[in-house]
N, C-alpha and C positions, 0 to 999 in steps of 0.2 A: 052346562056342558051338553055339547052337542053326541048324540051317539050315531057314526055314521054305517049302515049296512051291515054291522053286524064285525068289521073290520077295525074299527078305527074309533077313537073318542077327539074331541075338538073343543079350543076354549080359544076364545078372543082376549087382547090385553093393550091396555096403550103404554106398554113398558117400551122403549127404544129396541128395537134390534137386538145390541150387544146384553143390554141390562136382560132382554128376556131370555137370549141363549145362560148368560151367568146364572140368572134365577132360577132357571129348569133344572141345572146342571146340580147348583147345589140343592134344590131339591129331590133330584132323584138320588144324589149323595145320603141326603138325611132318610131315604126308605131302601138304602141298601147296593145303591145301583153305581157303578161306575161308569165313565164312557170309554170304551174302545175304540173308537172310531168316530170322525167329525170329518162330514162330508160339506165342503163349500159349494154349492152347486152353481152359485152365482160366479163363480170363479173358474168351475171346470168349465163350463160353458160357453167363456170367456173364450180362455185358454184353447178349446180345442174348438169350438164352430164361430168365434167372434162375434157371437150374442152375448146382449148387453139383456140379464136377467133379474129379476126383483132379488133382495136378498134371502134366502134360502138356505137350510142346513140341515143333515141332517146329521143326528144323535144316533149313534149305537149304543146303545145302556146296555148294561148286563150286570144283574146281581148272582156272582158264581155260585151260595148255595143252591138257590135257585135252578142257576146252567148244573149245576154238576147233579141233582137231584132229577132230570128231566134228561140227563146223556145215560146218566145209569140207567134210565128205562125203556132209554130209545135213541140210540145212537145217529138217525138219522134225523132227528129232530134240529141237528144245527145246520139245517138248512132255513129252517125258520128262524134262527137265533143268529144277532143278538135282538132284542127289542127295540124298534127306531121309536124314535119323537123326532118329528120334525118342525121346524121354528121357521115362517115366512111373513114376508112383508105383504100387509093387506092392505098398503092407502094408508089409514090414519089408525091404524090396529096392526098386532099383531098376531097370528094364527100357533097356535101349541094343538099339536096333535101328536097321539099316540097309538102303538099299532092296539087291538083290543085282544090282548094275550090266549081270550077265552078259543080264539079261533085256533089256534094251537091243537084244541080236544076236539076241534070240527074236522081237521086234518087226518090228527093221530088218534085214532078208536082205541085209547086207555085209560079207563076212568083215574088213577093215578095223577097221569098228566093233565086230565081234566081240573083236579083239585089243586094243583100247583098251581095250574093256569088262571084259574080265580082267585088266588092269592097275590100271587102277579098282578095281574091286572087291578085290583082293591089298589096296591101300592101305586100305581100309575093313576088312577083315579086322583088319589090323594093328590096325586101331585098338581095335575090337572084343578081339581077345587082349590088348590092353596094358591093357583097362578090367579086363578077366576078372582078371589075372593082380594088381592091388590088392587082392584080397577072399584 
């Protein structure tokens, strides 16, 4: 697993496109997360500047304990939320990245949110090593 800047975690996989968006999905299912939102971006890009883009997605996961534990302490925190992962075509891999939650307590000075936030994050991790660990 790649850790990028302090933002972001990264893993490579040679699962097809469709097989890695499903296997992310159910696995942020089995650590709590659902998606609210699934951005095509290879599609909107299409659609509105008639570029032809690699395929590309992004995930809104949101696990609501979690969101509702993190609104009750700081309502402007869903600026930051929900948590993306996004899935793109590398060539002959595919890229699974996700946002690194921890940045959340860099944002918002409360140690509270801090401790959610590594919780968070531990769970996307997982998910992360369980893609890794297919290839």
């Amino acid at each position: 697993m790649e850790h990028i800047d302090g933002y972001a975690h990264k893993v490579t996989t040679s699962l097809s496109f469709d097989a890695a968006i499903e296997k992310v999905t159910g696995l942020l299912q089995e650590e709590g997360f659902g998606i609210l939102t699934e951005i095509d971006v290879t599609a909107t890009l299409k659609k509105k500047l008639d570029i032809d883009y690699k395929p590309y997605r992004i995930l809104g996961a949101c696990n609501p304990p979690f969101a509702h534990k993190t609104l009750e302490l700081e309502n402007l925190i869903g600026v930051l939320l929900p948590c993306n992962v996004v899935v793109w075509d590398d060539g002959e891999h595919r890229v699974v990245a996700t946002l690194d939650a921890r940045m959340m307590a860099k944002v918002i000075d409360n140690p509270e949110i801090g401790e959610i936030a590594g919780s968070i994050n531990a769970k996307l991790e997982s998910v992360l090593k369980k893609i890794e660990q297919l290839d």
